[in-house]
N, C-alpha and C positions, 0 to 999 in steps of 0.2 A: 504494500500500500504506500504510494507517493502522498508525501503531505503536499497542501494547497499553499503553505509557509518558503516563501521563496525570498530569498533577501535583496532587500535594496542593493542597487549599487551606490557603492560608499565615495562618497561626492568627498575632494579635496578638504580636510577639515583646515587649511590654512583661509582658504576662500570661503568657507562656512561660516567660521566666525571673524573672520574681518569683514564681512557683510554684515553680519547681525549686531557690531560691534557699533561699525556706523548709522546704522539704522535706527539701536539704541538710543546712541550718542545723541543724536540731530534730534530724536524727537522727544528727548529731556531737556531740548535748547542748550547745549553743554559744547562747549570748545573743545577742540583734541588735547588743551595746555589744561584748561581745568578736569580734565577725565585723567590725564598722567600726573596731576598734583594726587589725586585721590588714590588714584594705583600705584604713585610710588615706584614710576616707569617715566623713562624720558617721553617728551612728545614725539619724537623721530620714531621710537620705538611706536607707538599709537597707529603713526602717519603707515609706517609699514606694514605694521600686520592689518588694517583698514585695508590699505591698496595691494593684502597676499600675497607681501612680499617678504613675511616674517613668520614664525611660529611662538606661538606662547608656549613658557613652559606651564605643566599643572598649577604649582604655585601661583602664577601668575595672571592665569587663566581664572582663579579665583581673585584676588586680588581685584582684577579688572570686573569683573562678574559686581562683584561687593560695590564696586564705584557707581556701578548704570544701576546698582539695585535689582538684580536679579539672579539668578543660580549660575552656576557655570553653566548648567543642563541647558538654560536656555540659551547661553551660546553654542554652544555646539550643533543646534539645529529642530528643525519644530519637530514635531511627535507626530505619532500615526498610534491611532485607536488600535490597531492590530496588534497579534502578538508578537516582538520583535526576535528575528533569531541570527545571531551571530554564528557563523560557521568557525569549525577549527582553523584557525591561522587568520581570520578575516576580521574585521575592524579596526577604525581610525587608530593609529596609532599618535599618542600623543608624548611629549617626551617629560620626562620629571626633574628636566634641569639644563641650563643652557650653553653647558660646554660644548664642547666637541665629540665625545664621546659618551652622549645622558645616555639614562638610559631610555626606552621608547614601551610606553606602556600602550595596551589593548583596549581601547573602549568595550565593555560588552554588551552596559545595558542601551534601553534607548533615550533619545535626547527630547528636550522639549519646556516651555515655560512650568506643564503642567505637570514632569517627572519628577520623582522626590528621590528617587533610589538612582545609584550610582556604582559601577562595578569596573574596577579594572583589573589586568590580567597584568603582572608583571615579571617580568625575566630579567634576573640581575646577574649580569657576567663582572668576573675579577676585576676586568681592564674597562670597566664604565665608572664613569665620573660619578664624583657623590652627590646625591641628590640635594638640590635647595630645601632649605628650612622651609617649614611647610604651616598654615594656621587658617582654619576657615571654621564658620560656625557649626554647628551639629555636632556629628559621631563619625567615626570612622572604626569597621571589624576589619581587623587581618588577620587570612589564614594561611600562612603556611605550608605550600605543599611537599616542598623539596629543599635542599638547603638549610641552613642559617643566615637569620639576619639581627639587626641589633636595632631594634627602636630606639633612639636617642630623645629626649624631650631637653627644652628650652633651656631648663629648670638646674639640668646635670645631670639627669638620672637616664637609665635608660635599663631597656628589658633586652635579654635575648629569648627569641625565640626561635626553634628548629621543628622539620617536617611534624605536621600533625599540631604544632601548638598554634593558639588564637590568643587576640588581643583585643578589648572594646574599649575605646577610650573618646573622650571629648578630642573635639578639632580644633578648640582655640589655643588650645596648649601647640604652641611650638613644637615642630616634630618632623625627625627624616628618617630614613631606613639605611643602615650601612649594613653592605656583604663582611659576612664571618667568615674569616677560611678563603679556602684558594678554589672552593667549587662553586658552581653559582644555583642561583636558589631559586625559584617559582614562587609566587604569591599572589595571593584573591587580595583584593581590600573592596570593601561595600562600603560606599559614602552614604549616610543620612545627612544631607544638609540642612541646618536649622535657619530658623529666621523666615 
């Protein structure tokens, strides 16, 4: 039995939300200078990922989200009432930090003003840069599937966790993930965002 659940094709997410970004912008009456005073990002940076010629990292992706007043979920693109299904290897990949070498995580769930849940897939190799400091409202779980990793919070303190262990924790708390060890690790994280 073939399912009737066929996936979108996965539209450029650099063009997705520098679209929705300006779209926001303009119709908050909001300057590209006054939306970078608030995100805490140059305007040049603004100007570029507007004209899809930039990527956000996650961190930043929220940051900007939090400036126009709305979710990350809704920049990343509007929702469809159906049920959304990402295939093995398929979805936006978004990166978790903006060196040269972030790492490039897996959108899984689906996007839109009116999605609350948020899922990404990520793969963390020895030789990928460390992810930016990370803070958004709500919760955030991470499960662990393979590997170790080291939740670090703002604070000092930080958890390890390896295959099979979870974490639940608030998202205004300052926080990144650093690889343990020289293998690299798989992990779910489920965003609840608040506000």
């Amino acid at each position: 039995m073939t399912s009737s659940l066929t996936p979108a094709p996965e539209p450029d997410p650099a063009a997705r939300i520098g679209g929705e970004v300006r779209a926001r912008r303009t119709a908050a009456g909001m300057t590209i200078a006054e939306l970078s005073r608030r995100a805490d990002v140059s305007a040049a940076f603004i100007s570029q990922v507007e004209a899809s010629r930039s990527y956000m990292s996650i961190p930043t992706l929220y940051r900007v989200a939090a400036a126009l007043g709305c979710t990350a979920n809704a920049l990343l693109g509007t929702s469809e009432s159906r049920p959304h299904v990402t295939r093995a290897g398929a979805g936006p990949r978004l990166p978790a930090g903006s060196g040269e070498h972030t790492q490039l995580t897996r959108l899984l769930s689906r996007t839109g003003d009116d999605v609350r849940l948020e899922s990404y897939h990520y793969l963390i190799y020895p030789e990928d840069d460390d992810q930016e400091w990370f803070e958004h409202s709500g919760e955030d779980f991470v499960y662990v599937i393979a590997g170790t990793i080291a939740v670090e919070f703002d604070d000092g303190s930080e958890l390890e966790l390896a295959a099979g262990d979870s974490l639940h924790h608030a998202g205004m708390v300052g926080h990144r993930w650093v690889l343990r060890g020289d293998v690299s690790a798989e992990v779910l994280c489920i965003v609840a965002p608040g506000g």
